[in-house]
C-alpha positions as CSV (number, residue, x, y, z in Angstrom):
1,X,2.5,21.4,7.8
2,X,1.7,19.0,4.8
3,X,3.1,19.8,1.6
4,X,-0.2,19.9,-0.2
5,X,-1.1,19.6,-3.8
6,X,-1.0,22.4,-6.1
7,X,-4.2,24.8,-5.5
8,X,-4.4,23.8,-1.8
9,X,-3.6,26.0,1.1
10,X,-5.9,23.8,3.8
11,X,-5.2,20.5,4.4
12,X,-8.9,19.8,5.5
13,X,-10.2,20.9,2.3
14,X,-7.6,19.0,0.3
15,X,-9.0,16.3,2.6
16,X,-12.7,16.9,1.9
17,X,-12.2,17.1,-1.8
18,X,-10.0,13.7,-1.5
19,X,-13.1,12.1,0.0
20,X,-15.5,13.2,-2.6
21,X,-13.5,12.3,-5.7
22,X,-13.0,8.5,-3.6
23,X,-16.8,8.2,-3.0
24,X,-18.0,9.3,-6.8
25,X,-19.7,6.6,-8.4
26,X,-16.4,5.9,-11.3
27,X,-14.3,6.1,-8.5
28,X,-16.3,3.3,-6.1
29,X,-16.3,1.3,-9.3
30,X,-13.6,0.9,-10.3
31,X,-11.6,0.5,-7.3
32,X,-14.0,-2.5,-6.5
33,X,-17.4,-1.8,-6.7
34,X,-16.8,-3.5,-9.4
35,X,-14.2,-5.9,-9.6
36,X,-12.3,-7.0,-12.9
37,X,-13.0,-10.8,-12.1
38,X,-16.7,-10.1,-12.4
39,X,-16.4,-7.6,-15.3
40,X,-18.4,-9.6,-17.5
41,X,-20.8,-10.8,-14.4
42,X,-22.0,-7.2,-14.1
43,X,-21.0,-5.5,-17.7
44,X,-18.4,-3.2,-15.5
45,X,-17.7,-1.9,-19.8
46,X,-21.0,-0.6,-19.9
47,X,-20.8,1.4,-16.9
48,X,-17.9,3.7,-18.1
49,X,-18.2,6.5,-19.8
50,X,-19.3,6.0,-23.3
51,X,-17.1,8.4,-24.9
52,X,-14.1,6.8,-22.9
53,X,-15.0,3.3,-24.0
54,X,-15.6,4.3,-27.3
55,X,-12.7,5.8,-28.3
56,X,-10.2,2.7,-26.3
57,X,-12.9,0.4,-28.4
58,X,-10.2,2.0,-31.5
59,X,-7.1,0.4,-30.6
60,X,-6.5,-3.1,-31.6
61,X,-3.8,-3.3,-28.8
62,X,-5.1,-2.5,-25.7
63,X,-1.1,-1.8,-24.3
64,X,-1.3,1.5,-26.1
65,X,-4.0,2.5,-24.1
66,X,-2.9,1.2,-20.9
67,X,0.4,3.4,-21.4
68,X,-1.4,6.1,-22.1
69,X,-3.4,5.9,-18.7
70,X,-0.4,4.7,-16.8
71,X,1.9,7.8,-18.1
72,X,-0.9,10.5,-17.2
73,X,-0.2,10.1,-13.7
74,X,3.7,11.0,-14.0
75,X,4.8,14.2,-13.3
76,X,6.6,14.5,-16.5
77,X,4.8,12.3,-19.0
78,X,7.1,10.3,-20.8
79,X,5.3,10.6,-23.7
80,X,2.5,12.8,-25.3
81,X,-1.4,11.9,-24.8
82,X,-2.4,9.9,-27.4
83,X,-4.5,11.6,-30.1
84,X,-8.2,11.9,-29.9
85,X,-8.8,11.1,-26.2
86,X,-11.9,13.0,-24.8
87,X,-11.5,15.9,-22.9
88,X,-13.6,14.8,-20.1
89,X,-11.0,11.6,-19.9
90,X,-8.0,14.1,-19.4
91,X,-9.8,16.3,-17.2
92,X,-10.7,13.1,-14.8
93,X,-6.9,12.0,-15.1
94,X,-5.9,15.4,-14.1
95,X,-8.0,15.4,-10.8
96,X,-6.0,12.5,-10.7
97,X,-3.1,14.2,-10.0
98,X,-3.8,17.2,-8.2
99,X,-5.6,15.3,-5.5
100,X,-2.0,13.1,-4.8
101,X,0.3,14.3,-2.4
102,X,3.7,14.6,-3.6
103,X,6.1,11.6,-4.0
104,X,9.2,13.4,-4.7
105,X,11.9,11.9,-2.3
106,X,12.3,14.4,0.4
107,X,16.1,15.8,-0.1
108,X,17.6,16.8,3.7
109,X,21.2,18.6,4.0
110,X,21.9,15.9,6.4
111,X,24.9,13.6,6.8
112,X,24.3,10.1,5.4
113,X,24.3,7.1,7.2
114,X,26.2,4.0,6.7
115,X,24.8,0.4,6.9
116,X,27.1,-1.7,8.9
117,X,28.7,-4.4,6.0
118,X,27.2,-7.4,7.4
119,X,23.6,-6.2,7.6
120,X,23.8,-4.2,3.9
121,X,25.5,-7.6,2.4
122,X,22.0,-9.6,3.0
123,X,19.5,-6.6,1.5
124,X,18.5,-6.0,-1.3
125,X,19.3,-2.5,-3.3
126,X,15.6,-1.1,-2.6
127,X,15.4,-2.7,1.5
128,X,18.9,-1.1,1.3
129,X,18.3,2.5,-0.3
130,X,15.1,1.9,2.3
131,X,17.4,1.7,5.3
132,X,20.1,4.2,4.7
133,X,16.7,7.2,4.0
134,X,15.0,5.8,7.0
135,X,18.2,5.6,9.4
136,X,19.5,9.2,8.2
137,X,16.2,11.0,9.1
138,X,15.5,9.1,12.3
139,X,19.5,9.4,13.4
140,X,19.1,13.4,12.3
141,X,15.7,13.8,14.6
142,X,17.2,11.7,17.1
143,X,20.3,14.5,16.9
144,X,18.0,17.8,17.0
145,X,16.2,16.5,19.9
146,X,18.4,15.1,22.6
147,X,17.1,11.9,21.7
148,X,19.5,8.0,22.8
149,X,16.7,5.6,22.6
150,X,14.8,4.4,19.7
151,X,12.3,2.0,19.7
152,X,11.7,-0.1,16.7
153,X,8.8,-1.9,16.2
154,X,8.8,-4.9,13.4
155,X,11.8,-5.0,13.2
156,X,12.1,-8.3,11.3
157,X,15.5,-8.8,11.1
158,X,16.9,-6.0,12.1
159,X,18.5,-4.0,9.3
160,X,16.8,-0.9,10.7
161,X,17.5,-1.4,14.6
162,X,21.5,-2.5,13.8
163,X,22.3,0.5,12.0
164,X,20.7,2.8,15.1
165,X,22.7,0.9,17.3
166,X,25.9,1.5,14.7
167,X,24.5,5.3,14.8
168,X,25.2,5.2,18.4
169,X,21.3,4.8,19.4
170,X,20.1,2.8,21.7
171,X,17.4,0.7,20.3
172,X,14.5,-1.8,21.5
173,X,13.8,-4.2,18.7
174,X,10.3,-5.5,18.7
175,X,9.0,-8.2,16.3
176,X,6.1,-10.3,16.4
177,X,8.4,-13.4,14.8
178,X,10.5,-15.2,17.0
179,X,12.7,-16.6,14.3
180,X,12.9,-12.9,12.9
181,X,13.9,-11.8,16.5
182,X,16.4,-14.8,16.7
183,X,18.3,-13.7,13.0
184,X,18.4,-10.3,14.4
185,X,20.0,-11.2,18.0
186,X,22.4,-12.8,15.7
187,X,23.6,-10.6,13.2
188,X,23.7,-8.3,16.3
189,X,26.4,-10.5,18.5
190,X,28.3,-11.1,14.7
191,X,28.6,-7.0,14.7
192,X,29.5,-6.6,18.2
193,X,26.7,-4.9,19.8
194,X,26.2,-5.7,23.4
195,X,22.3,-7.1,24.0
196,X,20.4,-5.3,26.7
197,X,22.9,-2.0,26.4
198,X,23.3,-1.0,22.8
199,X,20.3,-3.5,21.4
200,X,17.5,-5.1,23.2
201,X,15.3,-7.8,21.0
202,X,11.7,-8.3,22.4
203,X,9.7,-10.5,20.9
204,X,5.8,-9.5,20.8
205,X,2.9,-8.9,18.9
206,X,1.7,-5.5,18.8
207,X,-1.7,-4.7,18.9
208,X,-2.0,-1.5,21.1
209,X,-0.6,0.1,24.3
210,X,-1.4,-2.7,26.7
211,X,1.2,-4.9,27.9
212,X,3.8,-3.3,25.5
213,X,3.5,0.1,26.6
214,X,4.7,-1.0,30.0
215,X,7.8,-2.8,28.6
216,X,9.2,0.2,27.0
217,X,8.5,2.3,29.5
218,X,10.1,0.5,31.8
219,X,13.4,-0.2,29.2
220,X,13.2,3.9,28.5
221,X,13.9,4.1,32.0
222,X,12.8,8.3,32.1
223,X,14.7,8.9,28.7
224,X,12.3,10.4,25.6
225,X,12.6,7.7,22.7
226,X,11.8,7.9,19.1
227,X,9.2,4.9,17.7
228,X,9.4,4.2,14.2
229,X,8.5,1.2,12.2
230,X,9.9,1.1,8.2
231,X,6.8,0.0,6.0
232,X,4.8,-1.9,9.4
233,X,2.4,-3.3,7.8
234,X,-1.4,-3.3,7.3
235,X,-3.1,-1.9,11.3
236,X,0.5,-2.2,12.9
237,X,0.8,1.4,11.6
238,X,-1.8,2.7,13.3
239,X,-1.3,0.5,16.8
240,X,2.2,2.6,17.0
241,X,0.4,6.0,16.1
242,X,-1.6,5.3,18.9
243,X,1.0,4.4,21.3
244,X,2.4,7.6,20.3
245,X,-0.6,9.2,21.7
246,X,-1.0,7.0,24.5
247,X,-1.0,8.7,28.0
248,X,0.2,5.7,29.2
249,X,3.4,5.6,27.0
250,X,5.1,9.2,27.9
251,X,7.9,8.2,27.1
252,X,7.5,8.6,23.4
253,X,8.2,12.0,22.2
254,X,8.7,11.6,18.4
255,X,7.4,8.9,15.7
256,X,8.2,8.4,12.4
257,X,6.4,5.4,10.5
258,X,6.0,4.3,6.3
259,X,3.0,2.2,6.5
260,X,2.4,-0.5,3.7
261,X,-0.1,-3.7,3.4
262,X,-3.2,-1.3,3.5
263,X,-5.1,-4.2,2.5
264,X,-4.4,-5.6,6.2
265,X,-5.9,-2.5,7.4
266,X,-8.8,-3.1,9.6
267,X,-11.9,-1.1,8.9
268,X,-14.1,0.7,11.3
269,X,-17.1,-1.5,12.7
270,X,-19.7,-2.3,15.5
271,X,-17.1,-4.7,17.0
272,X,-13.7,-3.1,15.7
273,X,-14.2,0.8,17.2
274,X,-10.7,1.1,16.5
275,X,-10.5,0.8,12.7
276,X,-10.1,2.5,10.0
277,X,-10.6,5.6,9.5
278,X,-9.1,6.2,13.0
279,X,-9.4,10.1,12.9
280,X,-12.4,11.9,14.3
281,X,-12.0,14.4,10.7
282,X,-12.2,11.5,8.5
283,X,-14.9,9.5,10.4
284,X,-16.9,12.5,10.8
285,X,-16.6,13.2,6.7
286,X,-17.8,9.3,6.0
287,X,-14.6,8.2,4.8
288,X,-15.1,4.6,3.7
289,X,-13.0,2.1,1.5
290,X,-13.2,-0.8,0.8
291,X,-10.8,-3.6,1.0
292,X,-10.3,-4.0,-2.7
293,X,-9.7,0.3,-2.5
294,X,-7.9,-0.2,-0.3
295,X,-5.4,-3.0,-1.8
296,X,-5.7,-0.3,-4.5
297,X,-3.2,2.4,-2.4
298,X,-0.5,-1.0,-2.4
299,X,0.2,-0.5,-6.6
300,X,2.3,1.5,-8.7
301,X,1.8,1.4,-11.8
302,X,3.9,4.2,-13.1
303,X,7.1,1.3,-11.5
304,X,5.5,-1.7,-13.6
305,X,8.2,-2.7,-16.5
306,X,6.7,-2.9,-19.9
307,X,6.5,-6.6,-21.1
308,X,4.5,-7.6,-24.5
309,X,4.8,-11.0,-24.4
310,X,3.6,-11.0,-20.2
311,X,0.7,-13.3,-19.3
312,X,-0.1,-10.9,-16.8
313,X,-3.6,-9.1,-19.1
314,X,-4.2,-12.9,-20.1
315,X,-4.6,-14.2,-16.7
316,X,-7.6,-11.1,-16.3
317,X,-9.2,-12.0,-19.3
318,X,-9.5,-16.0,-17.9
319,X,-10.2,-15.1,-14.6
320,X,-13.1,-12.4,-16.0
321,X,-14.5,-15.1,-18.6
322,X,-14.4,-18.4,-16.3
323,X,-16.4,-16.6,-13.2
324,X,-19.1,-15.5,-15.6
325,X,-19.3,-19.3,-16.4
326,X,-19.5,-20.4,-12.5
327,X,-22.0,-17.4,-12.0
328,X,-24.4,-18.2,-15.1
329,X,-24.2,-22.1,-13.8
330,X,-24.9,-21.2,-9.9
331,X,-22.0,-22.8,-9.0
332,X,-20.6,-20.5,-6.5
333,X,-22.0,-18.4,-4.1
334,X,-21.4,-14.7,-4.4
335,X,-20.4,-13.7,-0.6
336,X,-18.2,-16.2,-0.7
337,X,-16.2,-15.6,-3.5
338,X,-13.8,-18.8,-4.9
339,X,-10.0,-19.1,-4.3
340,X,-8.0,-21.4,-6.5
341,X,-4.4,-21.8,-7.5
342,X,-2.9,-21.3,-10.7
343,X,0.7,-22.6,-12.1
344,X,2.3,-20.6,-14.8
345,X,2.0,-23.6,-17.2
346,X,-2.2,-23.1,-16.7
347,X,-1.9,-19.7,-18.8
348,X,-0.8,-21.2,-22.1
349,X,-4.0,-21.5,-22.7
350,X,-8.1,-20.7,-21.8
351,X,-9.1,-24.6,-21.4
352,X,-6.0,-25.4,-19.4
353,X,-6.5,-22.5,-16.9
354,X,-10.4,-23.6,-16.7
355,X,-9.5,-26.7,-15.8
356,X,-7.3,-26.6,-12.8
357,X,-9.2,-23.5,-11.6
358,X,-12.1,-26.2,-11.2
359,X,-10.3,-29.3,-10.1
360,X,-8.7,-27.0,-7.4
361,X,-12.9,-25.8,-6.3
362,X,-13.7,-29.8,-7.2
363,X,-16.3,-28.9,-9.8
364,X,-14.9,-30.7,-13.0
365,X,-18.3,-32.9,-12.9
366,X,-19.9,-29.6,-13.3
367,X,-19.1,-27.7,-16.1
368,X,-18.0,-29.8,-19.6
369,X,-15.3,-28.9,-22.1
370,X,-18.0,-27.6,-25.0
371,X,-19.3,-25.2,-22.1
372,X,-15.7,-23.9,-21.6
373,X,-15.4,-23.7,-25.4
374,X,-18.8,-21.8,-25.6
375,X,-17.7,-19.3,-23.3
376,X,-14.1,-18.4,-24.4
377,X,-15.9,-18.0,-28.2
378,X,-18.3,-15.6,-26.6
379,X,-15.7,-13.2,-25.1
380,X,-12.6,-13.8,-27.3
381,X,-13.2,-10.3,-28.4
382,X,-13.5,-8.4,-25.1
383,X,-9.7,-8.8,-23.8
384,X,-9.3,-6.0,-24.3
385,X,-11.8,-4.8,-21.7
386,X,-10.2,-6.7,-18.9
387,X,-7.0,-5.3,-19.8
388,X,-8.2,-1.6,-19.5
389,X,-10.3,-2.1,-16.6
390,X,-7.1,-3.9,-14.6
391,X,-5.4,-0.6,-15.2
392,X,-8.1,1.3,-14.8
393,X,-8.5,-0.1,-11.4
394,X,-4.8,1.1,-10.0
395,X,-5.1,4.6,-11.0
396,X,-6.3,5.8,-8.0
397,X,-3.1,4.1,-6.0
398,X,-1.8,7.3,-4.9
399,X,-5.4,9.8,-3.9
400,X,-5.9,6.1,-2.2
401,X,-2.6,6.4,-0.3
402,X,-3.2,9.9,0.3
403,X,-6.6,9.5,2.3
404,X,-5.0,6.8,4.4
405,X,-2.0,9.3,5.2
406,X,-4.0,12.3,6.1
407,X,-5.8,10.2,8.1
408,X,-3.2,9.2,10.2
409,X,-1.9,13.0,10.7
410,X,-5.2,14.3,11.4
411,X,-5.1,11.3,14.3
412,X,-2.0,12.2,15.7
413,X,-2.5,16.1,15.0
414,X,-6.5,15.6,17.2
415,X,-4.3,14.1,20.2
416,X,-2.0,17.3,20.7
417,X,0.9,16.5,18.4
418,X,2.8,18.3,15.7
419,X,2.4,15.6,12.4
420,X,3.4,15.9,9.3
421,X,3.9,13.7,5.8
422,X,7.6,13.1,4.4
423,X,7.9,11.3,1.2
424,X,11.2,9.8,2.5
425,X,12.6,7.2,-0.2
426,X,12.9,7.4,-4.1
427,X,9.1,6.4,-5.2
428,X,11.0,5.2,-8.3
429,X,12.6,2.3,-5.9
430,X,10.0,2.1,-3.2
431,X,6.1,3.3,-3.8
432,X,5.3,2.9,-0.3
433,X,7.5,6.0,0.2
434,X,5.1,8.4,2.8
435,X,6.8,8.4,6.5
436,X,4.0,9.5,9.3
437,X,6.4,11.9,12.0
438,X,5.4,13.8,14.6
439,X,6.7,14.6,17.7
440,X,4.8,15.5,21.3
């Protein structure tokens, strides 16, 4: 059962109401119907609410502002709402919240795990705190349910798949990366573990139950395994949610999966019947994201680190002010968007970002320095609209996340199986904290 917001006692109306607050017209907007680069292209300001844009139009520094979206979506603010913001701007930051799932780091009476010295000496604190959560819940299912085998699918280098096999698991390691396969058979033969008995690395892409399937049935050998996968990126979740379900692959009794990259996700089409939404629930409600809302379920802004003197707002503004140029000039087409590199040193200032963003799209004939100079004159007083709209833009991160989870449990749940949602890490240390499980 899905631990549901506050005010919810049925997950598919929680879902329903999810999908309505993602398809109104602010929401499509500002998740990127609109995107910040072309704020100025189509006046995204103007399409806010007037009473919203009126009252940020106060601040001279648009950071206040920006904190004072960022700390609505805590559970405990950090600090008080700042005075004078409109009702209806609280109210919409509130449906905020209540449409979230919960991101408080599941607490098990469980035994901890321990990651073997010479895997735990090359991570990371958060890969490491990601490691021990992940290893302790999948070693304490693997416990309640009879379960030896565990199949681990990218397994990269095989943090995740050498502490099983330490647990006394089984494991099959499977990574798409050769040379990630390769580091992992040898930090397995420095610990000790025997290849094809306590580990076994396969080297493969996965992309569904063909082929695959049939290679971990066949090194199952009868026994019921576990298949999990620590933040598999982009569609790789949802390949292993449907192994899971594959009549094919019986072998597989329980799953447990954090997803990440939902950017790589690969939406529903006339030639890709498989993508996302992959749930008859969600397709049948008209569930639909786009790629920039769904890049938008990949931030936490209630992590980012406070830094007045970061280029970071700067860099929007530029971007914002220099396509508007290129889009005035008809020097770029619109479905295909540019792409240019930019060095650190380009940020110092508006003239030297303009001018390796059009030596890298070979258009310094095109546009002259007086042009540049006309344009950053004309908006040098809208930064701080970029800078609101950026944030603006990640607020949705988690009622984002939270469609693309439900999703995947209303998948597995419409194929016979018991799914839930488990926040299972600190969100604090890792955002991309919702495990899929479910068991047959």
């Amino acid at each position: 059962m899905v631990n549901l917001p506050s005010g919810y006692n049925d997950t598919h109306k929680y879902a329903q109401d999810v999908i309505i607050f993602l398809h109104e017209p602010l929401s499509v907007q500002i998740t990127g119907g609109i995107h910040v680069n072309d704020a100025f292209i189509y006046d995204a300001w103007a399409n806010l609410p007037s009473e919203w844009t009126a009252w940020w139009e106060t601040f001279s520094d648009p950071r206040e502002a920006q904190r004072d979206l960022i700390n609505s979506l805590r559970e405990t603010p950090e600090d008080p709402d700042l005075p004078g913001r409109p009702t209806s701007l609280s109210q919409w930051l509130e449906r905020i919240r209540s449409l979230s799932l919960d991101r408080g780091q599941l607490v098990l009476p469980i035994p901890e795990v321990e990651v073997p010295d010479i895997m735990a000496s090359r991570m990371v604190t958060k890969k490491l705190a990601e490691v021990r959560a992940g290893a302790r819940y999948i070693k304490h299912v693997c416990k309640a349910n009879g379960i030896t085998h565990v199949v681990d699918i990218g397994s990269g280098q095989g943090y995740l798949s050498l502490t099983l096999a330490a647990c006394g698991l089984r494991v099959l390691a499977i990574d798409g990366s050769s040379k990630q396969i390769a580091g992992s058979q040898a930090a397995a033969r420095q610990f000790g573990l025997i290849e094809g008995h306590q580990i076994t690395h396969l080297t493969r892409f996965v992309t569904g139950a063909d082929g695959v399937g049939a290679e971990i049935e066949t090194w199952a050998a009868g026994e019921q395994c576990l298949l999990t996968g620590l933040h598999a990126c982009g569609s790789l979740s949802e390949h292993m949610i449907r192994l899971a379900t594959s009549s094919q692959l019986s072998c597989i009794s329980h799953l447990a999966v954090v997803g990440c990259c939902y950017n790589h996700i690969s939406p529903l089409s006339d030639s890709n019947p498989l993508g996302f939404p992959i749930s008859s629930f969600m397709r049948l409600n008209n569930l639909n994201m786009s790629t920039s809302a769904l890049i938008t379920g990949c931030q936490a802004p209630t992590n980012w680190t406070h830094n007045p003197n970061s280029s970071f707002g700067r860099k929007h503004w530029y971007r914002a002010v220099l396509e508007k140029l290129l889009h005035d000039k008809k020097l770029v087409n619109q479905d295909q968007r540019p792409v240019w590199g930019i060095r650190n040193g380009d940020l110092k200032s508006f003239q030297a970002y303009a001018a390796r963003a059009l030596q890298s799209l070979d258009l310094t004939e095109d546009v002259t320095a007086d042009e540049i100079a006309e344009y950053e004159e004309r908006y040098r007083n809208r930064t701080n609209e970029t800078a609101i709209l950026w944030t603006l833009s990640v607020l949705l991160c988690r009622v984002v996340e939270s469609a693309i989870a439900l999703d995947r449990v209303f998948f597995l749940q419409e194929a016979g199986l018991d799914a839930n949602v488990l926040p299972i890490f600190d969100y604090k240390e890792s955002p991309r904290n919702l495990m899929i499980v479910a068991s047959r």
